[in-house]
LUMPA-577619 format. One record per residue (C-alpha): residue number from 1; z, x, y. Coordinates in nm, 2 decimals. Example, Ala and Ser with C-alpha at 12.3 -4.5 7.8 and 13.67 -1.06 7.14 Angstrom:
<nodes>
+-----+--------+--------+--------+
: num :     c3 :     c1 :     c2 :
+-----+--------+--------+--------+
:   1 :   0.78 :   1.23 :  -0.45 :
:   2 :   0.71 :   1.37 :  -0.11 :
+-----+--------+--------+--------+
</nodes>
This chain:
<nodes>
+-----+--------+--------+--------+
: num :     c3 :     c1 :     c2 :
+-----+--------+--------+--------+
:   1 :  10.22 :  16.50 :   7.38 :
:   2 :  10.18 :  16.46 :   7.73 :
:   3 :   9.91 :  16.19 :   7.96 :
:   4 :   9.55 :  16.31 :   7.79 :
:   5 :   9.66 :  16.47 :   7.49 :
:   6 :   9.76 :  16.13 :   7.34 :
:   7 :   9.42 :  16.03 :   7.44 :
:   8 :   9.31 :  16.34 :   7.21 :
:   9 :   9.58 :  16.25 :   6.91 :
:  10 :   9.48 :  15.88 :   6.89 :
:  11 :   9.06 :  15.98 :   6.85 :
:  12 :   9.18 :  16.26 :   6.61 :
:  13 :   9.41 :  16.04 :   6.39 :
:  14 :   9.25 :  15.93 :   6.04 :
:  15 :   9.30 :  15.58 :   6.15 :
:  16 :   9.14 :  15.61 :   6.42 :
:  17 :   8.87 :  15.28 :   6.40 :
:  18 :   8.52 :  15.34 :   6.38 :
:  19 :   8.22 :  15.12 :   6.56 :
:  20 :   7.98 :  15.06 :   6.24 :
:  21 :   7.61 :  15.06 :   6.46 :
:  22 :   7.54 :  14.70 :   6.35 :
:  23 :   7.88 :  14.62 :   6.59 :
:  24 :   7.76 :  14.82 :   6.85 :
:  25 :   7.40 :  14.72 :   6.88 :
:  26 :   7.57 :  14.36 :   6.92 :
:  27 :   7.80 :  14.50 :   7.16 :
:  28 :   7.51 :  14.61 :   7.35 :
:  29 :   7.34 :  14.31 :   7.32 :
:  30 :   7.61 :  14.12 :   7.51 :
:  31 :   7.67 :  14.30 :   7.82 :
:  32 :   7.52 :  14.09 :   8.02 :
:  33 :   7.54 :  13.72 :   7.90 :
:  34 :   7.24 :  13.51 :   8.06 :
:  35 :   7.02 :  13.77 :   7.91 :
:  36 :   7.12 :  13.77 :   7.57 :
:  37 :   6.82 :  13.67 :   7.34 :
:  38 :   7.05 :  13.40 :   7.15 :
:  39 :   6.84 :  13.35 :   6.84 :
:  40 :   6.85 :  13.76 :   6.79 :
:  41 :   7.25 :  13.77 :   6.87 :
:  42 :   7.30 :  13.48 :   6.64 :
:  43 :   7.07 :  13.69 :   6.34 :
:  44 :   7.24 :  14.01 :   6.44 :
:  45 :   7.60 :  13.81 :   6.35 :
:  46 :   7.49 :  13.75 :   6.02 :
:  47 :   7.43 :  14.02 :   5.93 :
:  48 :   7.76 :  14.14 :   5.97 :
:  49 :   7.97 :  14.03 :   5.66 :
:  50 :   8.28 :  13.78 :   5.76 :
:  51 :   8.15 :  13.82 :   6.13 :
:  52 :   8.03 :  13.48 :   6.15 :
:  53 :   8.27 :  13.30 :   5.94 :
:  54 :   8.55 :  13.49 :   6.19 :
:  55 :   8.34 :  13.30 :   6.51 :
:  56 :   8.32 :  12.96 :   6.35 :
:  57 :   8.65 :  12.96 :   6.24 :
:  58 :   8.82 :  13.07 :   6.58 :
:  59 :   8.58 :  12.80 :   6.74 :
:  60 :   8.66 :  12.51 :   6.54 :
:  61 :   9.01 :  12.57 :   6.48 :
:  62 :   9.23 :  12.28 :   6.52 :
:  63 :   9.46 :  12.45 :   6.81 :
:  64 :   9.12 :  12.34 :   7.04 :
:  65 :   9.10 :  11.99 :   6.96 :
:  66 :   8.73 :  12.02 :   7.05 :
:  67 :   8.57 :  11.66 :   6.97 :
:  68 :   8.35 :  11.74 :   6.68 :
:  69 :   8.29 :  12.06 :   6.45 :
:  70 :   8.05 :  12.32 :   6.55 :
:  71 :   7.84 :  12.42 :   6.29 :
:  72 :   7.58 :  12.69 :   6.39 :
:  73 :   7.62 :  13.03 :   6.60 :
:  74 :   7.35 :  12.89 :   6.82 :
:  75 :   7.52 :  12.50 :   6.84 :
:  76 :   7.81 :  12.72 :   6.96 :
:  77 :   7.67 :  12.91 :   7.24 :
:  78 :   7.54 :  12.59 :   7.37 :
:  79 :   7.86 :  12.40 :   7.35 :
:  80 :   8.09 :  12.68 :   7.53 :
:  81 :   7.81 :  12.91 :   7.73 :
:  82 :   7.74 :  13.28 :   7.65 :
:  83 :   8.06 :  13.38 :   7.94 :
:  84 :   8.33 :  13.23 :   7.69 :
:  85 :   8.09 :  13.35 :   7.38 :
:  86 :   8.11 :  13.71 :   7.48 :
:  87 :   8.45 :  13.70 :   7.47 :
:  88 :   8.48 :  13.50 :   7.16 :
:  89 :   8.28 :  13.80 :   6.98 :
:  90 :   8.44 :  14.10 :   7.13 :
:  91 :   8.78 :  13.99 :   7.01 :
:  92 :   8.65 :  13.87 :   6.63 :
:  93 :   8.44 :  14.23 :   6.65 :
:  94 :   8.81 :  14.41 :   6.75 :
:  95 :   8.95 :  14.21 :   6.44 :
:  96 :   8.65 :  14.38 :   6.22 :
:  97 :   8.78 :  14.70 :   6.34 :
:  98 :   9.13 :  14.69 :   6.28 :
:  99 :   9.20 :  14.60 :   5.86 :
: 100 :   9.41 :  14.23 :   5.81 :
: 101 :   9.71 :  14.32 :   5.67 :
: 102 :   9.95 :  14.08 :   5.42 :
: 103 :  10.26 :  13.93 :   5.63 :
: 104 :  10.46 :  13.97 :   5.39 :
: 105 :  10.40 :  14.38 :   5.44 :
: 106 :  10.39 :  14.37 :   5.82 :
: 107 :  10.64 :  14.57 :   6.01 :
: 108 :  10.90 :  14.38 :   6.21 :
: 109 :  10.73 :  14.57 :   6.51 :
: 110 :  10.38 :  14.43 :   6.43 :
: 111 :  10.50 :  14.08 :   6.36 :
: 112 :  10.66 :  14.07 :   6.73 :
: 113 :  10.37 :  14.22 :   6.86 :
: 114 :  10.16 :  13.94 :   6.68 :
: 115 :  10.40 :  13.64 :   6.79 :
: 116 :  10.34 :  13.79 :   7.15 :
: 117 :   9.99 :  13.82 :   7.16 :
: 118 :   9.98 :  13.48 :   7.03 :
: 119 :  10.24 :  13.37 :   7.29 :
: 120 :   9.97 :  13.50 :   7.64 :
: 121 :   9.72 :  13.34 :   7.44 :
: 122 :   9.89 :  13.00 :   7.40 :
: 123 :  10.07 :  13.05 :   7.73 :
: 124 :   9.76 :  13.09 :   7.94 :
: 125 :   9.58 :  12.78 :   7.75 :
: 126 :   9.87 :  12.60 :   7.88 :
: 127 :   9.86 :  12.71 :   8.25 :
: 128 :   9.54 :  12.62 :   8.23 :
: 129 :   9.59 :  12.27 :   8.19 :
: 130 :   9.84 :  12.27 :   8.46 :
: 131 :   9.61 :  12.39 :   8.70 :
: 132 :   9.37 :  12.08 :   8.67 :
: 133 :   9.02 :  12.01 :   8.62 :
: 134 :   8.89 :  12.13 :   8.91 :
: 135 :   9.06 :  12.50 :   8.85 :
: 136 :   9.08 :  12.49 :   8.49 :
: 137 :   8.93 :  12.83 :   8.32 :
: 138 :   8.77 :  12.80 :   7.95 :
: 139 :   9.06 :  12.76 :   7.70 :
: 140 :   8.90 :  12.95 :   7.46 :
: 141 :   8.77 :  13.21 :   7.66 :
: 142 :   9.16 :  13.23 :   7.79 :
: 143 :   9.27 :  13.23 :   7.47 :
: 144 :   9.05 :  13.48 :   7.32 :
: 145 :   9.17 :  13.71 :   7.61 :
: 146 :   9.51 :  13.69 :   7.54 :
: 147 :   9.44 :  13.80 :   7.18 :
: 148 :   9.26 :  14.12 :   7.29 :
: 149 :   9.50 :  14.20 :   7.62 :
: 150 :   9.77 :  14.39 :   7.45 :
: 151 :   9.50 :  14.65 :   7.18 :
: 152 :   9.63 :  14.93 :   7.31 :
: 153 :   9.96 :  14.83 :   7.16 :
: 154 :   9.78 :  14.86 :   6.85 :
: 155 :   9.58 :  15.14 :   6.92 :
: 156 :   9.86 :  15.34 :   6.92 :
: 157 :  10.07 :  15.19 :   6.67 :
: 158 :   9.82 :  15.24 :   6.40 :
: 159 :   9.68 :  15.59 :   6.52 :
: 160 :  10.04 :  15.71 :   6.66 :
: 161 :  10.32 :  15.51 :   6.44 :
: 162 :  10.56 :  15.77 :   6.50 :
: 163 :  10.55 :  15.68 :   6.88 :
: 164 :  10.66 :  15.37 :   6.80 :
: 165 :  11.03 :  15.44 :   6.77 :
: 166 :  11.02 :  15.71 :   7.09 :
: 167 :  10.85 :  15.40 :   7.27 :
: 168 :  11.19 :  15.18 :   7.16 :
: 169 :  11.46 :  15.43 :   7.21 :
: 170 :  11.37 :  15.43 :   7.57 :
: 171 :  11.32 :  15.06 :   7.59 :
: 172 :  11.69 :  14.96 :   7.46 :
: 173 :  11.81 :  15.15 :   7.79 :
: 174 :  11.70 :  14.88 :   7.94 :
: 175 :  11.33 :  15.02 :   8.04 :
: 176 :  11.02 :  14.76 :   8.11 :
: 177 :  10.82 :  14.85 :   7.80 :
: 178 :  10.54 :  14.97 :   8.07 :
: 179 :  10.78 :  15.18 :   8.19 :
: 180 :  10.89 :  15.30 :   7.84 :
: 181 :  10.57 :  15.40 :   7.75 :
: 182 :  10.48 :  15.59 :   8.05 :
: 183 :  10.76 :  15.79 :   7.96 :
: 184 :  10.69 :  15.87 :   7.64 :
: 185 :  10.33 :  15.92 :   7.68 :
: 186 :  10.36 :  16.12 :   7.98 :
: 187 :  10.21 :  15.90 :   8.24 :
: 188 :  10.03 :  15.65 :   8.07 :
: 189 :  10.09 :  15.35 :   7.88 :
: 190 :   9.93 :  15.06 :   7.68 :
: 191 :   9.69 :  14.95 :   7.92 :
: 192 :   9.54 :  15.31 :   7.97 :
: 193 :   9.52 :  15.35 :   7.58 :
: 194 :   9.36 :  14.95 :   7.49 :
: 195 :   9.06 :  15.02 :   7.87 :
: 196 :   9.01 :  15.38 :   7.70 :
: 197 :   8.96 :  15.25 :   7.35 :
: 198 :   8.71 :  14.98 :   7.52 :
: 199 :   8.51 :  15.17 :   7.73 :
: 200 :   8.47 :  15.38 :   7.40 :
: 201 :   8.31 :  15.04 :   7.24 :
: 202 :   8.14 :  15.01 :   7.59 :
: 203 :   8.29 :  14.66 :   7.62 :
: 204 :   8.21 :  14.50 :   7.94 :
: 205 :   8.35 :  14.56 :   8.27 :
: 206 :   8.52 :  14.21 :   8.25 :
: 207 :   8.69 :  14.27 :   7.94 :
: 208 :   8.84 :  14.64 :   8.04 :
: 209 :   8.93 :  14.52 :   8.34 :
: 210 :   9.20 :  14.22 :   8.16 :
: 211 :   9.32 :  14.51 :   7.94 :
: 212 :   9.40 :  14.75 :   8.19 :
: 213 :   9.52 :  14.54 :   8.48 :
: 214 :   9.67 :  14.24 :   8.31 :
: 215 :  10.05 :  14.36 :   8.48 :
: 216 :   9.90 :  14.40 :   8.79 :
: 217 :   9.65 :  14.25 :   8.89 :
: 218 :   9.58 :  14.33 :   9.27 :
: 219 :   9.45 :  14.67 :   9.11 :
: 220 :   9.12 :  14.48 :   9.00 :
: 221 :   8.83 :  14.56 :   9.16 :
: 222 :   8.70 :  14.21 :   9.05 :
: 223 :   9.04 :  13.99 :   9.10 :
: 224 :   8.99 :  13.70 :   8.95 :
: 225 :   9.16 :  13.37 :   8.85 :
: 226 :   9.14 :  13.43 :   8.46 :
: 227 :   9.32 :  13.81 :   8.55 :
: 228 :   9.61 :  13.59 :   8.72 :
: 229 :   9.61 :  13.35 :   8.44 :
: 230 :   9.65 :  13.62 :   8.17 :
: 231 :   9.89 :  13.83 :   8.40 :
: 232 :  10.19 :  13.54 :   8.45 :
: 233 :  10.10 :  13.39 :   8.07 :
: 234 :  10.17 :  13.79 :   7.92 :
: 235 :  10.48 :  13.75 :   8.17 :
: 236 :  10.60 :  13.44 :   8.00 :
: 237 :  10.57 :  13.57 :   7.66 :
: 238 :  10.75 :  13.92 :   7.78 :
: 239 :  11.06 :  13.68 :   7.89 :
: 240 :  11.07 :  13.47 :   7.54 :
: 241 :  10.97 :  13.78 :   7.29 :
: 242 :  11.16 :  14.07 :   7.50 :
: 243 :  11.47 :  14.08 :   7.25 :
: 244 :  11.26 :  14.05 :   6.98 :
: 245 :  11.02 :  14.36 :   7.04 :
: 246 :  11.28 :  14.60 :   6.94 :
: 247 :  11.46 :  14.62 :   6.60 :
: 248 :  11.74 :  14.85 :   6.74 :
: 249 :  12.06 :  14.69 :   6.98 :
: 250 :  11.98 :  14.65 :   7.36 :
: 251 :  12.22 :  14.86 :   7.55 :
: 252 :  12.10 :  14.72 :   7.91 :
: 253 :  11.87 :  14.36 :   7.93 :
: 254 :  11.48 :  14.47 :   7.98 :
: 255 :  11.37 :  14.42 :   8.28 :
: 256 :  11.08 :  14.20 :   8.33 :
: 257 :  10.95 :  14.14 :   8.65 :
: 258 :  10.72 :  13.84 :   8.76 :
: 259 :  10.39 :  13.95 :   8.86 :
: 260 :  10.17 :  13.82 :   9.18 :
: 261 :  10.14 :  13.43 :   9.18 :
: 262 :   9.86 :  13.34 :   9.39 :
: 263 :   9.79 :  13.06 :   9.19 :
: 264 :  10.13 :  12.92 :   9.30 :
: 265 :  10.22 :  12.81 :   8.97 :
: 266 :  10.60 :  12.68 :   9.04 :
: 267 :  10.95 :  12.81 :   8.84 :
: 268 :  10.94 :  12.45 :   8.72 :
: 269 :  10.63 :  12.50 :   8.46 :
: 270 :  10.66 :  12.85 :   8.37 :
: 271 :  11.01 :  12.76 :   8.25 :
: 272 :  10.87 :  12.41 :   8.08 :
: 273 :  10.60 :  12.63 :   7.93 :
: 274 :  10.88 :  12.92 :   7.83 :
: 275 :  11.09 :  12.65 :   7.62 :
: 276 :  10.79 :  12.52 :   7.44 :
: 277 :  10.64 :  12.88 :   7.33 :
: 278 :  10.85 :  12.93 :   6.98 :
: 279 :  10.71 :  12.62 :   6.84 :
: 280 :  10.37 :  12.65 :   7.03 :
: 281 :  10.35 :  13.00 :   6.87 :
: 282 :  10.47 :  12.90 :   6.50 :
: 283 :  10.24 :  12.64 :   6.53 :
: 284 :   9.92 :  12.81 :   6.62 :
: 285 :   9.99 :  13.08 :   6.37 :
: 286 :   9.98 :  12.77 :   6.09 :
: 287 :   9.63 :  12.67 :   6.25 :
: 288 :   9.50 :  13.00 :   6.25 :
: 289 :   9.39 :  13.24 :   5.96 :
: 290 :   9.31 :  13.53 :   6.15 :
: 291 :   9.33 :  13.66 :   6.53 :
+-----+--------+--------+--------+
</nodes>
């Protein structure tokens, strides 16, 4: 399968996930946030069965420290804004999509995958706070970002598992696993797959354009400070989790090159935030139920 095709094998594929309408009219709903209707949004969520619960728990999980519990949909759009809400949603609606699986029955490949998703997403919360007050982004917005970055790794993995191992055999060579992909797929690679899938679910512009720029961001159209944030955090997770993305022997080390910095974040803190991320991880994957 070459470029497009894969494109064509992925919709194909039985597992392919399906948008149920009641997603997709909320979906719709959200496009653009200061015009959401809230009290409508907030019945439309309850509607959906676990949707809410999902929200609430993400929102008042103990990795936030937020100073007291949120209770309602609505007391949450006030607290954090409908910007960070949107992305709250779209990543609890992507976890609708794609069926929780038991631990204990997860691949090794899916577990890394996990513990690096989780990794950007604790990694950019901790940038954050590094930056400061004055250029600190919404640590749940950022996190909820770095859980949805990487779907097209899933995308394919659950429509295309036998791509998988193709994706590995070229990675132990010593490949970038961009690079490794784009080989195997024929010119295309996660990103392509997870702003394909997205545009699908017409997700906003601002989500897409995280998914399929997040390794470099100068191709944005809309560069950003969050798109920087998420680009060095997926960076730092890359250099911790590397060895741990492939279950066969490494014949060359992978490659990992450090994206643009214009938020001149020094050596110093990446490597202070690198040496903290096992326990950070382990530890948010205890707080958590569900991404």
């Amino acid at each position: 399968m070459r470029g497009r095709h894969i494109f064509e094998a992925i919709e194909k594929s039985d597992k392919f996930p399906k948008m149920p309408k009641e997603l997709s009219d909320i979906v719709n709903m959200i496009q653009v946030p200061e015009e959401t209707d809230i009290d409508e949004l907030a019945d439309r969520i309850k509607n959906v069965v676990d949707l809410e619960s999902m929200i609430m728990d993400f929102i008042n999980s103990e990795f936030f420290k937020a100073p007291k519990k949120v209770t309602s949909l609505k007391e949450a759009i006030i607290f954090l804004g409908m910007n960070t809400m949107q992305v709250i949603i779209l990543a609890q609606i992507v976890n609708c999509l794609f069926p929780k699986e038991d631990p204990e029955s997860c691949t090794y490949q899916k577990i890394c995958y996990l513990k690096h998703t989780v990794g950007t997403a604790v990694a950019a919360t901790a940038l954050s706070e590094w930056l400061g007050e004055e250029s600190r982004s919404d640590k749940y917005e950022l996190f909820a970002y770095g859980v949805l970055h990487d779907i097209g790794v899933v995308l394919y993995e659950v429509c295309l598992p036998e791509m998988v191992d193709k994706v590995q055999d070229i990675i132990i060579r010593g490949n970038h696993p961009v690079v490794a992909e784009r080989i195997a797929f024929g010119g295309i690679d996660h990103t392509d797959i997870g702003a394909w899938f997205c545009r699908k679910l017409n997700f906003p512009p601002n989500i897409v354009d995280i998914i399929e720029n997040h390794h470099w961001p100068k191709k944005s159209t809309n560069i950003n400070k969050i798109m920087y944030i998420i680009s060095v955090a997926d960076y730092i997770s890359h250099l911790y989790y590397r060895d741990f993305l492939i279950k066969k022997k490494v014949e060359k080390p992978i490659k990992i090159y450090m994206p643009p910095n214009p938020l001149n974040i020094p050596h110093e803190v990446i490597d202070e935030i690198l040496c903290r991320l096992p326990g950070l991880v382990d530890e948010t994957l205890r707080l958590f139920k569900r991404f």
